[in-house]
ZANUMI-634298 format. One record per residue (C-alpha): x, y, z; residue number from 1. Coordinates in Angstrom, 1 decimal, m for minus. Layout:
+--------+--------+--------+-----+
|   east |  north |     up | num |
+--------+--------+--------+-----+
|      X |      Y |      Z | NUM |
...
+--------+--------+--------+-----+
This chain:
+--------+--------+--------+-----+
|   east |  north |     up | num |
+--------+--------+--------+-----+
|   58.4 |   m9.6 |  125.0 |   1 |
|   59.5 |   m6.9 |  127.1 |   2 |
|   59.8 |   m7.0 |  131.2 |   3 |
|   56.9 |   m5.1 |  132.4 |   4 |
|   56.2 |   m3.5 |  135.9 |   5 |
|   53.1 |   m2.3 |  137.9 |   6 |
|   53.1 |   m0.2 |  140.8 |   7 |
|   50.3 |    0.8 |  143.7 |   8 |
|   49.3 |    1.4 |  146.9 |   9 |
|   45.7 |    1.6 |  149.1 |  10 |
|   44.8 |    2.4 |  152.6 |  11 |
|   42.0 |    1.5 |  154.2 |  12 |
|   40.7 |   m0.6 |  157.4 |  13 |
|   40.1 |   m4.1 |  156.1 |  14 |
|   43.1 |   m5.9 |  154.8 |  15 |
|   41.0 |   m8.0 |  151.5 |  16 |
|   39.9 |   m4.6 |  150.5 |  17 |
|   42.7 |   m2.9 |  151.1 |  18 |
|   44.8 |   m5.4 |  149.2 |  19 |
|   42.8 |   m5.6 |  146.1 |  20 |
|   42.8 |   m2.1 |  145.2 |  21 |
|   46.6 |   m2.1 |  145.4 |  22 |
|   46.7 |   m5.4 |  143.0 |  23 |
|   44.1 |   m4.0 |  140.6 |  24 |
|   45.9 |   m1.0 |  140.4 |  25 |
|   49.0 |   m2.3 |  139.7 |  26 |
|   48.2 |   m5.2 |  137.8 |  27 |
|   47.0 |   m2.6 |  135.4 |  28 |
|   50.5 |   m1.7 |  133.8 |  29 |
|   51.2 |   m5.4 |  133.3 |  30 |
|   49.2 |   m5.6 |  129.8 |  31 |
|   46.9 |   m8.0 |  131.2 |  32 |
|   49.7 |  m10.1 |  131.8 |  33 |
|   50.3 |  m12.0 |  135.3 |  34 |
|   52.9 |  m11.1 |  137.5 |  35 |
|   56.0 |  m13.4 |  137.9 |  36 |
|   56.7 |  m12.0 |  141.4 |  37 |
|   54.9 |   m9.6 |  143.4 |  38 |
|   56.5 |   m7.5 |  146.4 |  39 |
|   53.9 |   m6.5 |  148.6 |  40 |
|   55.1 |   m3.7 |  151.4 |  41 |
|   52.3 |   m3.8 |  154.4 |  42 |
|   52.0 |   m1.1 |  157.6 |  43 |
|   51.9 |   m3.5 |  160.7 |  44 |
|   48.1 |   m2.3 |  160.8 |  45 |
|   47.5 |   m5.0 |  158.3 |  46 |
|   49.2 |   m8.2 |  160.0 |  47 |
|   51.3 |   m9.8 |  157.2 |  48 |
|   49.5 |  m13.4 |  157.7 |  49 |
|   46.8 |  m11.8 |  156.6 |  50 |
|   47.8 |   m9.8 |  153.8 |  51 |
|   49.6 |  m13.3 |  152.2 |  52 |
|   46.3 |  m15.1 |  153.0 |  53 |
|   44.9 |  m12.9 |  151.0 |  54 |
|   46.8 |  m12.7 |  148.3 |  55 |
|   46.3 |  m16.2 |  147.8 |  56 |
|   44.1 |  m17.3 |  144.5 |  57 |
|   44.9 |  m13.4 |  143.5 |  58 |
|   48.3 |  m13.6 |  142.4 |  59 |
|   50.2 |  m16.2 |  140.3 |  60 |
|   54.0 |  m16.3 |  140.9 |  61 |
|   56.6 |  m15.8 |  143.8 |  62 |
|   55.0 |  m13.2 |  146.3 |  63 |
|   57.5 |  m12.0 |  149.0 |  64 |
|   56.2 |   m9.4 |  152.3 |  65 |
|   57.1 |   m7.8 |  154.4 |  66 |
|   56.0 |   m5.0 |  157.5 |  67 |
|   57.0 |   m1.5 |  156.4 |  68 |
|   57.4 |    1.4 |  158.6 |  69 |
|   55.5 |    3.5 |  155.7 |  70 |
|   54.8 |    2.6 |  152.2 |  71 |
|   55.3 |    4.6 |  148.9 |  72 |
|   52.5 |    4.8 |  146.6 |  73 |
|   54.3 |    6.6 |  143.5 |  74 |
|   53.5 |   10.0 |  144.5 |  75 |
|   53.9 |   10.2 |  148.3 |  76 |
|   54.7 |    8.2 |  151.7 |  77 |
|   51.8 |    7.0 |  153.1 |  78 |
|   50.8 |    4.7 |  157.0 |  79 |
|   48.5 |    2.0 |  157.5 |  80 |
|   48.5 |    0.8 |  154.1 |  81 |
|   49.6 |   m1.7 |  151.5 |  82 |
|   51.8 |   m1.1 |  148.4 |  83 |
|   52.3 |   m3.7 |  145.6 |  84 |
|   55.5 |   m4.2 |  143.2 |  85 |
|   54.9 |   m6.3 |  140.0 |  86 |
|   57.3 |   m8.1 |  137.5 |  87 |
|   56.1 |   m9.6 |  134.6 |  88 |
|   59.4 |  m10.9 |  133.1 |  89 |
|   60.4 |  m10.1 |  129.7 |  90 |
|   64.2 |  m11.3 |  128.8 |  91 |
|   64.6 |  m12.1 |  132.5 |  92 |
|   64.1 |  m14.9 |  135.3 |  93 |
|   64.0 |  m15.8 |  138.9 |  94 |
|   64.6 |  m17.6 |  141.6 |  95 |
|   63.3 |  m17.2 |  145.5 |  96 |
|   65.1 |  m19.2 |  148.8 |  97 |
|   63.2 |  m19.9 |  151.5 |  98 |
|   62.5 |  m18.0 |  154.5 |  99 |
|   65.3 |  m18.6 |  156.7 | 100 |
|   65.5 |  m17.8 |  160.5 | 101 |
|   68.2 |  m14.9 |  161.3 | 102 |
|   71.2 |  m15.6 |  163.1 | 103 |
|   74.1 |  m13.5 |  165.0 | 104 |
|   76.8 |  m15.0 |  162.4 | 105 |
|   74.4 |  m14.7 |  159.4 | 106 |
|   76.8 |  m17.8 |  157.7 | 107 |
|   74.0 |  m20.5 |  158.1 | 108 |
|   71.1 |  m17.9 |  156.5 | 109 |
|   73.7 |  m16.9 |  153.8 | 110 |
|   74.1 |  m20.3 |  152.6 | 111 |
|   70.6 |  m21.0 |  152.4 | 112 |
|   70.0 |  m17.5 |  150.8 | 113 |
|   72.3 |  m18.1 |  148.2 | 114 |
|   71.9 |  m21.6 |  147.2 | 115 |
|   69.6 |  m21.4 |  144.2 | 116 |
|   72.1 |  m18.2 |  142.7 | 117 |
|   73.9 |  m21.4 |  141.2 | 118 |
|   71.1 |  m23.3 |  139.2 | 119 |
|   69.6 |  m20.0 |  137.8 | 120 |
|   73.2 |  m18.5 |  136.6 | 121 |
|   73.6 |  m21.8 |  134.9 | 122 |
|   70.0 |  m21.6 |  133.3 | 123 |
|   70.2 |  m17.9 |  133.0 | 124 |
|   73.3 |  m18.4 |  130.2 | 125 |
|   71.8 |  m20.5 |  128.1 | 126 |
|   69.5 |  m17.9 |  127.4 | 127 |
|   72.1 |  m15.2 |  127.3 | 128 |
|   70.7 |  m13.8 |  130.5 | 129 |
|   74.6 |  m12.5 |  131.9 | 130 |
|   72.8 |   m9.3 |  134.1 | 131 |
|   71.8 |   m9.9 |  137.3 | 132 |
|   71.0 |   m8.9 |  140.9 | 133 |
|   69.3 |  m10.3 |  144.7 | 134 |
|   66.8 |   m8.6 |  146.5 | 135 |
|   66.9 |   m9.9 |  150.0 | 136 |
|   64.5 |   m8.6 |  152.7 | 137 |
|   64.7 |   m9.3 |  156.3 | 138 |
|   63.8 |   m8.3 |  159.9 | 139 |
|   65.2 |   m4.8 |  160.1 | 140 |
|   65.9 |   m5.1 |  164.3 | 141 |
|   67.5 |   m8.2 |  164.3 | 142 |
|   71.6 |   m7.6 |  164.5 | 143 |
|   72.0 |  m10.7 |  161.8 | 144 |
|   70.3 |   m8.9 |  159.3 | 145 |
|   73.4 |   m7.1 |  158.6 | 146 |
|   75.6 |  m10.0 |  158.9 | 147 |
|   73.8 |  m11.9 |  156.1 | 148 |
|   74.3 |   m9.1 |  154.0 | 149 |
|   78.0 |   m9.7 |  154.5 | 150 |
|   78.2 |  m13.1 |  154.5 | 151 |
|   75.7 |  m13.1 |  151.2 | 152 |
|   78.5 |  m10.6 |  149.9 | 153 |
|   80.8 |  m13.2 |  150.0 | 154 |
|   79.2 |  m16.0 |  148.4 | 155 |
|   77.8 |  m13.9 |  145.1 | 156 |
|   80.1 |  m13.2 |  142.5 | 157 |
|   82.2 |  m10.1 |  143.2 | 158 |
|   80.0 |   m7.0 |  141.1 | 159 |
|   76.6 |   m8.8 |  141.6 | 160 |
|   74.6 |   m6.6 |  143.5 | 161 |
|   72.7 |   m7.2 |  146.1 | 162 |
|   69.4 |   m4.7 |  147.4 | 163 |
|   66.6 |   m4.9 |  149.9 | 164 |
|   65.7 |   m3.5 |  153.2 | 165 |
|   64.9 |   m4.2 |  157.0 | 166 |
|   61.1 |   m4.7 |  157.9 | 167 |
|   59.7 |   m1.8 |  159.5 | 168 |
|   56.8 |   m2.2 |  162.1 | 169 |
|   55.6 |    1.6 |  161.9 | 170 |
|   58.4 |    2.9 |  164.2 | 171 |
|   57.3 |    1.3 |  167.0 | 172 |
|   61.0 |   m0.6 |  167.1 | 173 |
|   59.4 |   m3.9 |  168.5 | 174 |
|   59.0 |   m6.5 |  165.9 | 175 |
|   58.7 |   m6.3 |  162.4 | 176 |
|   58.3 |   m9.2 |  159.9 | 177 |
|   58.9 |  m10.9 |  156.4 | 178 |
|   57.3 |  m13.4 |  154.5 | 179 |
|   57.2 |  m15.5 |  151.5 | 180 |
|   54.2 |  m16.9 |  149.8 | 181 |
|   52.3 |  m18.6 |  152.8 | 182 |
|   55.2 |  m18.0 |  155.2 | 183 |
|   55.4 |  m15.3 |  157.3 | 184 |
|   58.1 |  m15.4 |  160.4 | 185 |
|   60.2 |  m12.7 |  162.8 | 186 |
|   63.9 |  m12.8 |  162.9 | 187 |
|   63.8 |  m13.9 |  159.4 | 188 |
|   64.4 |  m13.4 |  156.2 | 189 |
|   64.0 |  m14.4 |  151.9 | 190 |
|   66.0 |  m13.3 |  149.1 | 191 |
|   65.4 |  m13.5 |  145.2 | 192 |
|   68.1 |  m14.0 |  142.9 | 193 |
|   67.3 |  m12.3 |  139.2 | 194 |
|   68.9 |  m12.9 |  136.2 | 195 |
|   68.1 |  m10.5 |  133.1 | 196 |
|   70.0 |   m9.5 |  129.6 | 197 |
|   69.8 |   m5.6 |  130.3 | 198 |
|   71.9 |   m4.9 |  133.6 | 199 |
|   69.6 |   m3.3 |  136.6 | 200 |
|   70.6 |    0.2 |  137.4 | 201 |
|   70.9 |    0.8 |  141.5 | 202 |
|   71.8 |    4.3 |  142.8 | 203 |
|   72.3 |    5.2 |  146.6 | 204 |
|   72.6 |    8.0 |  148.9 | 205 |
|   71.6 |    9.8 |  152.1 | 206 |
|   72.6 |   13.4 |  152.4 | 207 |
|   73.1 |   14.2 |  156.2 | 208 |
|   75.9 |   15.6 |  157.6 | 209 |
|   77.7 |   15.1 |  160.9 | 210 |
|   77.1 |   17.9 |  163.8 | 211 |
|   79.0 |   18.2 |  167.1 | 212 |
|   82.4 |   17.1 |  167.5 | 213 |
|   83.4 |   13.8 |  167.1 | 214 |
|   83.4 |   11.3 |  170.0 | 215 |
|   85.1 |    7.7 |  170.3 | 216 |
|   83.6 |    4.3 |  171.1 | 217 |
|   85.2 |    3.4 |  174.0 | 218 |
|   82.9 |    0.1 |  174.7 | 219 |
|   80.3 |   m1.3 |  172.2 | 220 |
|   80.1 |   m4.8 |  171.7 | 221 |
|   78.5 |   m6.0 |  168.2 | 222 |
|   75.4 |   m3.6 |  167.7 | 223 |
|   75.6 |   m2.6 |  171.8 | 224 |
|   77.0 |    1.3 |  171.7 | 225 |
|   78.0 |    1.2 |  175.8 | 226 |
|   80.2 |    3.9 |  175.7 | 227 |
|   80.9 |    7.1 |  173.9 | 228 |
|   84.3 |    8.8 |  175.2 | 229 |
|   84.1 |    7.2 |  178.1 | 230 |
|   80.6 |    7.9 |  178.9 | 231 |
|   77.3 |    5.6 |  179.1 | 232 |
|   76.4 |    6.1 |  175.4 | 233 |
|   72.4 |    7.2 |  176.3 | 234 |
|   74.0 |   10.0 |  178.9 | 235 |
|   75.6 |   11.7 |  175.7 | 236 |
|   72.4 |   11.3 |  173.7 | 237 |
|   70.6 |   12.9 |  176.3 | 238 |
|   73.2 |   15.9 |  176.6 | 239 |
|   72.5 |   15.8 |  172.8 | 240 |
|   68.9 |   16.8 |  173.1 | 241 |
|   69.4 |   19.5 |  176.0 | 242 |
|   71.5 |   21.4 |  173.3 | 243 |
|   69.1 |   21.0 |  170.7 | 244 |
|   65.9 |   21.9 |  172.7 | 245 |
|   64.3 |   18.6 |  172.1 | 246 |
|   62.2 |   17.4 |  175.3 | 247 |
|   62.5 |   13.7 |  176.4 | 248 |
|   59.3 |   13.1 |  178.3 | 249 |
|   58.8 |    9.7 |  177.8 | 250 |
|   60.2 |    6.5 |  175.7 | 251 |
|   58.4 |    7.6 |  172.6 | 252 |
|   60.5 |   10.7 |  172.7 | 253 |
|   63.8 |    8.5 |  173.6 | 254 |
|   63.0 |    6.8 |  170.6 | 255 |
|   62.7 |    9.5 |  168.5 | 256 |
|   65.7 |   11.2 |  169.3 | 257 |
|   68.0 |    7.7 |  168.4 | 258 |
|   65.9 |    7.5 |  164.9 | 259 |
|   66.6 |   11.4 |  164.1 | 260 |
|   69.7 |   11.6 |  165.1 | 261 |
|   71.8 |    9.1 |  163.8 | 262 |
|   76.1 |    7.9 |  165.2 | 263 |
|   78.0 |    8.3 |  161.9 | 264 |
|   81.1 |    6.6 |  161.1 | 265 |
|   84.1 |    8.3 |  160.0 | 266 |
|   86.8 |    6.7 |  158.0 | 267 |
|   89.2 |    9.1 |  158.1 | 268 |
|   87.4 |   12.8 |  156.8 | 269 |
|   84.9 |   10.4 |  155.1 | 270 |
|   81.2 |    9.7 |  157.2 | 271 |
|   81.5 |    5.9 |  155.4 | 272 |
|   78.6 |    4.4 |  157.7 | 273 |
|   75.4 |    5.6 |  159.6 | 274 |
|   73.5 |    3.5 |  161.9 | 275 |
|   70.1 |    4.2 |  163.7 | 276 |
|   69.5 |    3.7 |  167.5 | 277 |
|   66.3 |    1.3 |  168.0 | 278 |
|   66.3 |    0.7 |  171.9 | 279 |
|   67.9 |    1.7 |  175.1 | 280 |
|   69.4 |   m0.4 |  177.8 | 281 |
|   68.7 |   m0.2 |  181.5 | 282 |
|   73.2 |    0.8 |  182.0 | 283 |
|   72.8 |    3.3 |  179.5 | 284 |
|   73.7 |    1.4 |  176.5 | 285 |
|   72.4 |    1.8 |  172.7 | 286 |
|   71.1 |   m0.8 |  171.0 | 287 |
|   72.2 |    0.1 |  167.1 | 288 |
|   70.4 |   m1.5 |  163.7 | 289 |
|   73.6 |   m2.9 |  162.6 | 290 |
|   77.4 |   m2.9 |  164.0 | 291 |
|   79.3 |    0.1 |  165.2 | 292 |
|   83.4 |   m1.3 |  166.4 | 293 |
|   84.5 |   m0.2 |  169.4 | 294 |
|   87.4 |    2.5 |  169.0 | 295 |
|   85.4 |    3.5 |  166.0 | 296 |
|   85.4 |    7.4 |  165.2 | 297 |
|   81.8 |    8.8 |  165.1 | 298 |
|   79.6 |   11.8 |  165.1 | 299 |
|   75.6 |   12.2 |  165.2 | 300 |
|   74.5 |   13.0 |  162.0 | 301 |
|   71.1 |   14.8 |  160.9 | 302 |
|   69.9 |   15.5 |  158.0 | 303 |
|   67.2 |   18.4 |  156.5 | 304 |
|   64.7 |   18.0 |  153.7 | 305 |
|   66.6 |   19.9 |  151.1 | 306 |
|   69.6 |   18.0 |  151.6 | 307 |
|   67.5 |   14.3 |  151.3 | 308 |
|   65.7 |   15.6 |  148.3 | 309 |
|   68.9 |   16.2 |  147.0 | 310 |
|   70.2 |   12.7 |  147.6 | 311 |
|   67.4 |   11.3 |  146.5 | 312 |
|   67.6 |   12.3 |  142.9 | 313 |
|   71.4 |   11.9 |  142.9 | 314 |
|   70.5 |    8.6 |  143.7 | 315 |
|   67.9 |    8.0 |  141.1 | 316 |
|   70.6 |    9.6 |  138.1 | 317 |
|   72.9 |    6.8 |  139.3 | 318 |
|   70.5 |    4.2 |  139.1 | 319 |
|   69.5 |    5.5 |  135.5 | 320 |
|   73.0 |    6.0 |  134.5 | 321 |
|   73.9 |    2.4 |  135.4 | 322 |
|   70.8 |    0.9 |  133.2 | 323 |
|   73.0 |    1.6 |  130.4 | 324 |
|   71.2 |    1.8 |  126.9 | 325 |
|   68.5 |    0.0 |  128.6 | 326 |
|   64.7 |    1.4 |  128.9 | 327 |
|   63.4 |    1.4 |  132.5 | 328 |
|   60.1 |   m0.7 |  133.1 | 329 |
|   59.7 |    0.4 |  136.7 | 330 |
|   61.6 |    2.1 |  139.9 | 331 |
|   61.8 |    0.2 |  143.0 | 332 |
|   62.7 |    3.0 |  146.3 | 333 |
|   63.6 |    1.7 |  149.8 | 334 |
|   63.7 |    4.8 |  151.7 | 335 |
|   64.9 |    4.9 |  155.7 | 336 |
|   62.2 |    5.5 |  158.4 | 337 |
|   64.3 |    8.3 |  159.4 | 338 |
|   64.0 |   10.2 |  156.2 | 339 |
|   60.1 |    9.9 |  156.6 | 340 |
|   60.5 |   11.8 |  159.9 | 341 |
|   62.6 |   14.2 |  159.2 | 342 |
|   60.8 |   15.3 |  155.7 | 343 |
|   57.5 |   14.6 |  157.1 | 344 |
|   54.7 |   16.0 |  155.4 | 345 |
|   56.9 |   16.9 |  152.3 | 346 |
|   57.7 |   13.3 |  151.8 | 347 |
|   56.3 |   13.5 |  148.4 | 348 |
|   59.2 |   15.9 |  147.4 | 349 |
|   61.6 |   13.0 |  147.9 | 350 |
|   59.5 |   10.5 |  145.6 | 351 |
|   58.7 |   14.1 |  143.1 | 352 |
|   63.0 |   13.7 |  142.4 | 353 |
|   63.0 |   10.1 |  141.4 | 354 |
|   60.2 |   10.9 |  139.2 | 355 |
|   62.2 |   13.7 |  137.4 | 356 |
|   64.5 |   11.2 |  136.6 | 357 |
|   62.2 |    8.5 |  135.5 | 358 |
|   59.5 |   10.4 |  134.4 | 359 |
|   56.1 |    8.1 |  133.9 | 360 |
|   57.6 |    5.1 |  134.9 | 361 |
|   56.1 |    3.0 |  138.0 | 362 |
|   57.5 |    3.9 |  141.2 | 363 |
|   57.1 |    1.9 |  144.2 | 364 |
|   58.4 |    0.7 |  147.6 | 365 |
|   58.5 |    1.2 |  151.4 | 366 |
|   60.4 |    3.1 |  154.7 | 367 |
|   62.8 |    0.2 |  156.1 | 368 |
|   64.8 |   m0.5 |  159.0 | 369 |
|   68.0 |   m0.1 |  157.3 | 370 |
|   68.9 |   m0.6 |  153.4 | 371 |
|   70.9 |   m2.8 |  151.4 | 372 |
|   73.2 |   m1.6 |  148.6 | 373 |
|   75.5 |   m3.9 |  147.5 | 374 |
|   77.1 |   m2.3 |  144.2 | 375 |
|   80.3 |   m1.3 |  143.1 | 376 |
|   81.5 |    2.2 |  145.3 | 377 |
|   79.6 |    0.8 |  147.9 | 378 |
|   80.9 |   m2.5 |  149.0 | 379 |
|   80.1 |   m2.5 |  152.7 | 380 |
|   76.4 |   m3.1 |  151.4 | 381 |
|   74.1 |   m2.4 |  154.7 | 382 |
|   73.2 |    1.4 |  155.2 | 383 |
|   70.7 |    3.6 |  157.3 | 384 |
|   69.7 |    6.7 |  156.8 | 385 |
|   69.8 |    6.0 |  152.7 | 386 |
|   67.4 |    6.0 |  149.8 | 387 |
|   68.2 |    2.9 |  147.9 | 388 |
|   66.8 |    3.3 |  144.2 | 389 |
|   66.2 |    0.2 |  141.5 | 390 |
|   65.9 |    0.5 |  137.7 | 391 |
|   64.1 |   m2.6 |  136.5 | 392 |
|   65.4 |   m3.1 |  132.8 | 393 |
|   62.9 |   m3.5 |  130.1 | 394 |
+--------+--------+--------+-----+
């Protein structure tokens, strides 16, 4: 028996409806068999409680949620819907940790995120099951989202990779949330460890490009961008938006101008990080979806639809390239809200290069507040601005 994978999304008003067309439509590719876990990626339109509640008596399995800033339905990005991702397991097994509360460190939610890796590796060899991965998923404006990446890093053997992505709550930047069969909680967040005897193929990238000269961080403090050579950091972002013609009437527009135009970090001539703006202090400061170190090098970055497009299905080859000799059952895509913007109504172009990569296989996922690739080339492991794409093994 071969690992099997279904893929959909709905939209529609009423969350019970809404949700059963996704499941039916997805459950369809599993053969009439049930799924062993189900992702389910939900627009804050339909309150996560909800959606789990119900989901229960539909699904059998694990079932992991969370709030997406846009969901992808195979062909295109769509809002104020729900997508589903099913696994029916062929050669291949899991096991999902609890929904743990977030943390600045991210060392107590790493240890209780990576506590059942043991058992299953031990399980997982018996059956020759040597492949393996995590998908972790947490609350993608808390600064200890990215920590637990790191500190998870640490704990998982060195080349086991590690994907997810940050709740999204529609762009609003307020609260987003993640949840886990019943559970659903903010400033949280769940992980399942996988264990399969085909290796899962992950591919990354982002394709913007720095503009303006590069400034330093004079003052920052964890995720808190104060400074920018010297200056409060929201002055230089609005000296950014004079040049470039964009209008900041109101908050909405402030908000805006941090998702589109992201700080990049340079190590040396290389852009090695990018990290969204999500809110604005009252001294000027920028409140950044993961850390930026003071006397770091950076640049605003921007990126155009050609050039994502682009990334995406460079991204997508990877991930096929690193399946090996392995046949793909389905594609999982976390894609940044700030691609959605800036490709817009041509979002389906992004999802169209994955697809000439995979071809007919089931392609599924969500917009995130920031991405997790933890692979080999790519060790740091928490990104922005990035299409993350997963080959599930057959």
């Amino acid at each position: 028996m071969q690992t099997v994978c279904g893929s959909a999304a709905a939209r529609g008003d009423a969350t019970e409806e809404t949700l059963g067309e996704a499941l039916a439509s997805a459950r369809a590719a599993l053969d009439e068999r049930e799924p062993d876990l189900t992702l389910l990626f939900a627009s804050p339109e339909h309150p996560l409680q909800n959606v789990l509640a119900a989901a229960r008596g539909k699904l059998a399995g694990t079932v992991i949620a969370c709030s997406t800033a846009g969901e992808i339905d195979g062909v295109d990005m769509q809002q104020g819907g729900i997508a589903a991702f099913m696994f029916a397991w062929g050669n291949a097994q899991h096991r999902a940790e609890p929904l743990t509360p977030l943390e600045a460190d991210g060392e107590s939610a790493a240890i209780a995120l990576t506590a059942a890796h043991v058992n299953l590796s031990a399980s997982a060899r018996v059956e020759g099951q040597t492949a393996g991965i995590s998908l972790v998923f947490g609350d993608g404006l808390h600064p200890g989202f990215e920590a637990l990446v790191a500190k998870m890093r640490q704990r998982l053997p060195p080349h086991h990779a590690v994907v997810g992505g940050g709740a999204g709550d529609g762009g609003r930047l307020e609260r987003t949330f993640v949840g886990l069969d019943g559970a659903v909680a903010s400033a949280a967040a769940t992980a399942v460890h996988i264990a399969s005897a085909s290796p899962w193929g992950v591919g990354v990238g982002h394709g913007a490009e720095p503009i303006g000269e590069r400034m330093t961080v004079t003052k920052a403090s964890g995720n808190v961008v104060h400074e920018l050579d010297g200056r409060p950091a929201l002055e230089v972002y609005r000296e950014l938006a004079e040049r470039r013609g964009i209008a900041l009437a109101d908050d909405a527009a402030v908000k805006q101008l941090l998702i589109e135009y992201e700080l990049g970090i340079h190590f040396f001539d290389d852009l090695a990080r990018v990290r969204a703006g999500v809110a604005t202090m009252p001294d000027g400061s920028v409140v950044c979806a993961g850390e930026v170190p003071e006397g770091a090098s950076v640049s605003f970055v921007h990126g155009d639809p050609e050039r994502y497009v682009a990334a995406a299905q460079a991204a997508a080859q990877s991930a096929k390239d690193a399946l090996g000799q392995a046949e793909v059952a389905g594609v999982l895509v976390i894609s940044c809200v700030t691609r959605g913007i800036v490709i817009g109504e041509r979002y389906g172009e992004e999802v169209a290069a994955v697809r000439r990569v995979f071809g007919d296989a089931p392609v599924g996922g969500f917009l995130s507040y920031g991405e997790v690739a933890r692979v080999r080339g790519k060790m740091d492991g928490y990104h922005n601005n990035s299409l993350v794409v997963v080959a599930v093994p057959r």
